[in-house]
C-alpha positions in Angstrom: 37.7 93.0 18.9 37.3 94.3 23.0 36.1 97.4 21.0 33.4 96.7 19.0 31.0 96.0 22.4 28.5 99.0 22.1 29.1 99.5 18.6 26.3 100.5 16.3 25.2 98.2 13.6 23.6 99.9 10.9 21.5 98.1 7.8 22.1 99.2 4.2 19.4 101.9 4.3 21.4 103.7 7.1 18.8 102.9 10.0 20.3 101.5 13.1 19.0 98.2 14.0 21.1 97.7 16.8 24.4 96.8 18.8 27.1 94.4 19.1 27.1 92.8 22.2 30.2 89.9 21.2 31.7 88.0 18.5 31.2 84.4 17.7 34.4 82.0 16.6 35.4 78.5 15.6 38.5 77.5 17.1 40.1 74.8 14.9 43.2 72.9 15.8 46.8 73.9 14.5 44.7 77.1 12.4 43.5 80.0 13.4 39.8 80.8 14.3 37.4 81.6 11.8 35.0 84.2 13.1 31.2 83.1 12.4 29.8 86.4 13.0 28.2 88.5 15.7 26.1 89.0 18.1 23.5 92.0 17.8 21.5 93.0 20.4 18.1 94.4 18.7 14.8 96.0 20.6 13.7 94.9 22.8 16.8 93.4 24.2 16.4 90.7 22.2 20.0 89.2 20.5 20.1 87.4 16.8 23.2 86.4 15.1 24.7 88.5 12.6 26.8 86.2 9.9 30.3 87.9 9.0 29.3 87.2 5.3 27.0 89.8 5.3 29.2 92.5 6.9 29.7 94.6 4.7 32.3 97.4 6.6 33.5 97.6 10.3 34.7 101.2 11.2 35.2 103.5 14.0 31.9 103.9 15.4 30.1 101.6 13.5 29.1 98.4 11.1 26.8 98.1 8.8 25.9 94.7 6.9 23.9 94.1 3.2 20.7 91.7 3.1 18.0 91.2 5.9 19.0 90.0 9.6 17.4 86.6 11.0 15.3 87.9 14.1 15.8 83.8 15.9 17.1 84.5 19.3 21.1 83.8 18.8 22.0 80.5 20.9 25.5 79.5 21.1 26.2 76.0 19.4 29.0 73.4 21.5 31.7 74.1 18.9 31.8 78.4 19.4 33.5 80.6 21.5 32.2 84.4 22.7 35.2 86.7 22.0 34.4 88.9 24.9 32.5 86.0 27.3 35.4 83.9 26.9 38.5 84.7 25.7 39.0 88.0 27.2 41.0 87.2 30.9 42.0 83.7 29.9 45.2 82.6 31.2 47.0 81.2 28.2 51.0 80.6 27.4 53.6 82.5 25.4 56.2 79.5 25.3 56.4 78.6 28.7 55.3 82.3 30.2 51.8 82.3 31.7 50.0 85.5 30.5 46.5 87.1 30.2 44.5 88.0 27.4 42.8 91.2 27.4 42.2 91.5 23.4 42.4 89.9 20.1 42.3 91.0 16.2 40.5 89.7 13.7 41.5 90.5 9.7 39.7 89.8 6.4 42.0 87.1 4.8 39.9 87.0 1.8 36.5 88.9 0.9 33.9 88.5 3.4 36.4 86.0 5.0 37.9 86.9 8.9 40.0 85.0 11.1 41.7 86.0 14.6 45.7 87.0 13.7 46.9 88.1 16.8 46.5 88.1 20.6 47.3 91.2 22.8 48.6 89.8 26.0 49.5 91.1 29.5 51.1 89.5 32.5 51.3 90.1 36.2 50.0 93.4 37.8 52.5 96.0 35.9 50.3 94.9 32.6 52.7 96.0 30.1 50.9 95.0 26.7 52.7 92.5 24.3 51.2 91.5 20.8 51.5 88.3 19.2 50.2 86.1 16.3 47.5 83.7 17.2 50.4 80.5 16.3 52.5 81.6 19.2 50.0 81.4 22.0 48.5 78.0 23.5 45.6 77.3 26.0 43.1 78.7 23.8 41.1 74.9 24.2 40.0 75.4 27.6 38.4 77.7 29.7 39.9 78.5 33.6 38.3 77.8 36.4 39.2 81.6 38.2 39.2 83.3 34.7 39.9 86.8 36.0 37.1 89.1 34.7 39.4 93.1 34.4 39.3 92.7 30.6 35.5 91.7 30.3 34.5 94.8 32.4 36.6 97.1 30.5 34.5 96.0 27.4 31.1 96.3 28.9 32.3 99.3 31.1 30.4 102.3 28.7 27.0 99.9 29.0 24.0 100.9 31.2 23.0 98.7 33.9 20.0 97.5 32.0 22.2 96.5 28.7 25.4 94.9 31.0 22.6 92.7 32.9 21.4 91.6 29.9 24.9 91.1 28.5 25.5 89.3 32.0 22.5 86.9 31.5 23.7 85.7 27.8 26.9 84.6 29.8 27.8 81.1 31.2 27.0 80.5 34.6 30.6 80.5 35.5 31.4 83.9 34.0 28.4 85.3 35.3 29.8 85.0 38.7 33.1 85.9 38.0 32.2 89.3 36.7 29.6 90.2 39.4 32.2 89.6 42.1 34.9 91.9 39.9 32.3 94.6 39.8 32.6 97.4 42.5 29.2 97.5 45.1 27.8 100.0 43.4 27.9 98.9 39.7 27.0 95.5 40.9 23.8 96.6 42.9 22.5 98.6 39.7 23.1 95.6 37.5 21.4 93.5 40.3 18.6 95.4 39.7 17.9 94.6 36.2 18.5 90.9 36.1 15.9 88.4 36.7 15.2 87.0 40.5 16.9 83.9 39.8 20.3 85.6 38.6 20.2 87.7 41.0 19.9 84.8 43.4 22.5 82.7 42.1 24.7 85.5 42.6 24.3 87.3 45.7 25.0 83.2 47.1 28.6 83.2 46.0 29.2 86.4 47.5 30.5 86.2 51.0 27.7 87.6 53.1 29.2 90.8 54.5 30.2 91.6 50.6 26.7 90.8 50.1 24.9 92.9 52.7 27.1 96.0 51.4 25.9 95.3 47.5 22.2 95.5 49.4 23.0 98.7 50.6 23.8 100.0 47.1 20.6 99.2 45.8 17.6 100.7 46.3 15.1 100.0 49.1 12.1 98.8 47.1 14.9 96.6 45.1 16.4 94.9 48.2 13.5 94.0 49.5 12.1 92.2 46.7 15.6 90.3 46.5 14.9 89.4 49.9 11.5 88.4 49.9 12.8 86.0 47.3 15.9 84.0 49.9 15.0 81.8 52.0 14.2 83.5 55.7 16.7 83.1 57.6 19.5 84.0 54.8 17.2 87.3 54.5 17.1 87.7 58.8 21.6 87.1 58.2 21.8 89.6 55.6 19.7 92.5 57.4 21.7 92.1 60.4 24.7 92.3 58.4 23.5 96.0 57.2 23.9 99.2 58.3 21.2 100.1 60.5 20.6 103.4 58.8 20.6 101.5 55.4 18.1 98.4 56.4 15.7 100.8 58.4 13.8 101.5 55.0 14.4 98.1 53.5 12.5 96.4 56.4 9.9 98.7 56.4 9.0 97.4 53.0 9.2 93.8 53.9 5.2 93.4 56.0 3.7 94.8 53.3 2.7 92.3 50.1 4.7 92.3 46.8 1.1 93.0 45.1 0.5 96.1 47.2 1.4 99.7 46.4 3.2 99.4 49.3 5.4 96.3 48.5 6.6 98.4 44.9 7.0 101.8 46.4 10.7 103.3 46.8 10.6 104.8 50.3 13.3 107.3 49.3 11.4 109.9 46.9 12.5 113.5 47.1 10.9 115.6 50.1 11.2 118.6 51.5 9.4 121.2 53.8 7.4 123.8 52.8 9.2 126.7 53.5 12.1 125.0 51.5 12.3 127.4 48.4 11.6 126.4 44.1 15.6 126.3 43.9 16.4 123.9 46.3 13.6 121.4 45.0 15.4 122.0 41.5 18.6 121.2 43.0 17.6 118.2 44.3 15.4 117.0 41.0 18.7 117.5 39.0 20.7 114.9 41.0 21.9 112.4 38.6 21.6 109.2 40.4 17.3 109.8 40.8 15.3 108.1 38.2 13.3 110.2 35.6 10.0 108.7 37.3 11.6 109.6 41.0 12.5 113.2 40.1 8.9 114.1 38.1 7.8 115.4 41.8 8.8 117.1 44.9 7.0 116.0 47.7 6.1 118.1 50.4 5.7 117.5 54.4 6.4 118.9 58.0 8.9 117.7 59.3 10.9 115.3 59.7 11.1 114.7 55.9 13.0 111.2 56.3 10.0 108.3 55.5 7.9 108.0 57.5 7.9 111.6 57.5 5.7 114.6 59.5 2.4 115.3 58.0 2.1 114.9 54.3 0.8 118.4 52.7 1.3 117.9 49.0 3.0 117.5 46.0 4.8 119.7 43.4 5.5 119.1 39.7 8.4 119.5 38.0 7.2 121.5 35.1 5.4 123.6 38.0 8.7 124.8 39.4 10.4 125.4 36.0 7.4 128.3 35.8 8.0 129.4 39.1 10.5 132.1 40.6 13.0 130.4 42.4 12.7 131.8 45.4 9.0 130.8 45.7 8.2 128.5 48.6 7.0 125.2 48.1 4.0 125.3 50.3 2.5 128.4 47.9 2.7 125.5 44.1 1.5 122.3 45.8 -1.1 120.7 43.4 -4.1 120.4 45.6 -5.4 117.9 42.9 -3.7 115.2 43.8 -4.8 112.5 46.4 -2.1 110.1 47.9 -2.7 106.7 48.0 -2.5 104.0 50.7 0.1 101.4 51.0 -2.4 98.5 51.0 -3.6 99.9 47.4 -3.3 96.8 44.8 -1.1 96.9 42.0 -4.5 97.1 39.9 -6.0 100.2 42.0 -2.3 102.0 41.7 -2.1 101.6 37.8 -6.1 102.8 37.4 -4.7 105.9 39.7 -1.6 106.7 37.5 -3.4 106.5 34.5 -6.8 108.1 35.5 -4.3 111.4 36.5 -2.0 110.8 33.6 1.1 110.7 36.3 4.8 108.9 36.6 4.8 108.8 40.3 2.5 108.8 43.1 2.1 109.3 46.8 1.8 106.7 49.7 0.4 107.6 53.1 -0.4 106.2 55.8 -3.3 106.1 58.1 -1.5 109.0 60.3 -1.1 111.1 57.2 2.7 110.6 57.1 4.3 110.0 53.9 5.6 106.5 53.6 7.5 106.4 50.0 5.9 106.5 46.6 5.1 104.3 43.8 6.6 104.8 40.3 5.6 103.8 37.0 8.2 101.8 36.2 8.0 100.1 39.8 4.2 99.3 38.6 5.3 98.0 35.3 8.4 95.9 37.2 5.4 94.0 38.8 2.9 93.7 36.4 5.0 92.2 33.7 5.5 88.4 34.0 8.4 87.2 36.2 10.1 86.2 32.8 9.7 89.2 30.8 13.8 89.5 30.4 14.0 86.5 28.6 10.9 87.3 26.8 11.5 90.6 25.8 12.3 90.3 22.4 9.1 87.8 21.3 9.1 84.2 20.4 12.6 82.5 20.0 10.8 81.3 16.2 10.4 84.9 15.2 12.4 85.4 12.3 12.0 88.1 9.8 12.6 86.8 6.2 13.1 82.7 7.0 16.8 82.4 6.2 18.4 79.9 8.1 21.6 80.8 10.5 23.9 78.2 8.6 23.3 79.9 5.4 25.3 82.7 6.6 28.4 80.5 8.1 32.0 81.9 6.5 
């Protein structure tokens, strides 16, 4: 079942409506768990319950189910367990050894009928894998306190950051943490980035703050700052003087400037590069895979030094413009003198008229000196202008539904 996370889910027609994000079971005393269903995760981000009655096949790379899905937001009832939330890391027994689960099997005991049959256990560091039927395991009825979170990350560990932070907010509270403090910096940073302000709150305040100020670092500038604008001020002052220097330069250069302001959404790390720096190298630096699509549309162009705040701004070169170009053309000879940069105390309004009047993903920000400050993406726009909630709210109204069946109708 720790495989089927990611899997495709495909309705009778053959069109994918979506993922599984986690499996939904009963547990029932002295038997073995029925499993209700699962949980699909549908655009936009939205997840519904998929009944296992109307599963139709499970195979390598994908599932597809007969009949229409219930579009109600899926919300876990008192008496169900998430396969991969829950049960995956739980300490349990094999007689009187303590072990750790990191997967379980479901099998179709009669049609359109599934239960959990066995458990795949591991114990202490050496993890040597052990499987077992369900009946021989106990501790299944509660849920640890330090649960371990190695086999939960290994089932969410092919998900971008935007899918495992919404996989991360359907979680409990307690499993939440316990999986952002297993994650490395870096994977942990990216998620930060896509989870609301109050999740992302919640859990930078059970990391210790050094752990903390290095996860800060990860993320990007314009993203750090808005995480600290949102602690208290004297947390933010301890966590900045926990940084690097060189990383919390550009972070508190964001921090004066208003969260409504072009410069309070800008990143101040776009790509730049001097004018006698050729069409090649600005390709080679587009093509680095941790930019953005947004970030890498342009090549900005200054005198040095071409760190933000950089020399004088001069201009700015399109992407498609330097696939036309010879490679060893300068910069300075295909900046697009269209193009006028904005100030950093444009409004969120005035910087979304300017994007769309000049049909661009990124844009400019200079300051009174001429010097290049950072620059303002769509997506950084669209960040701000949706409402604080738009996560959660994503996927519509929780009373959407598609065809009115109810959820219990399609209980096993």
């Amino acid at each position: 079942m720790a495989r089927l996370p990611g899997t495709p889910v495909f309705d009778p027609a053959g069109d994918k409506i979506g993922r599984v994000r986690d499996l939904v079971v009963g547990l029932r005393i002295g038997r073995r768990p029925n499993v209700h269903g699962l949980v699909v995760e549908v655009q936009p981000r939205r997840r519904v319950f998929l009944p296992i009655t109307r599963v139709r096949r499970i195979e390598a790379g994908s599932v597809v189910f007969t009949g229409r899905l219930n579009m109600r937001r899926f919300e876990q009832r008192d008496t169900e367990t998430l396969v991969i939330g829950e049960m995956l890391d739980l300490e349990v027994r094999l007689g009187d050894q303590p072990m750790t689960v990191y997967d379980v099997a479901m099998e179709e005991v009669k049609p359109s009928a599934w239960e959990i049959t066995k458990v795949a256990l591991y114990k202490g560091r050496r993890r040597e894998p052990r499987t077992v039927a369900w009946s021989e395991v106990s501790g299944f009825d509660k849920l640890q306190k330090d649960q371990g979170a190695a086999g939960l990350i290994a089932a969410f560990e092919t998900l971008r950051a935007a899918d495992m932070a919404s996989a991360l907010h359907e979680l409990p509270s307690k499993r939440r943490v316990e999986i952002a403090r297993a994650l490395n910096n870096d994977r942990l940073a990216d998620v930060l980035e896509e989870l609301p302000p109050d999740d992302q709150i919640g859990i930078l305040d059970t990391l210790e703050p050094e752990r903390a100020a290095d996860v800060l670092e990860e993320m990007g500038p314009d993203d750090a700052a808005d995480l600290l604008h949102d602690l208290p001020e004297e947390q933010a002052a301890k966590l900045l003087a926990l940084m690097e220097p060189r990383e919390a330069a550009p972070v508190r250069r964001l921090l004066p400037y208003p969260d409504d302001s072009a410069g309070g959404v800008m990143t101040s790390e776009p790509v730049v590069l001097p004018p006698n720096a050729t069409v090649a190298e600005a390709l080679a630096h587009i093509r680095q895979h941790d930019l953005t699509p947004a970030v890498a549309a342009q090549v900005y162009v200054t005198r040095p030094p071409t760190e933000t705040p950089t020399g004088t701004f001069l201009g700015v070169s399109h992407f498609q413009r330097l696939l036309r170009e010879p490679p060893s053309t300068l910069l300075g000879k295909v900046l697009d003198p269209s193009i006028d940069p904005i100030r950093p105390e444009f409004t969120l309004l005035q910087v979304t008229y300017y994007l769309a009047h000049y049909n661009l993903l990124a844009a400019p920000v200079v300051d009174g000196l001429g010097r290049l400050l950072g620059a303002v993406t769509v997506d950084d726009v669209l960040d701000h202008l949706l409402p604080e909630d738009w996560r959660e709210a994503a996927g519509g109204r929780d009373d959407e539904q598609d065809d009115g069946d109810d959820r219990e109708g399609g209980r096993s």
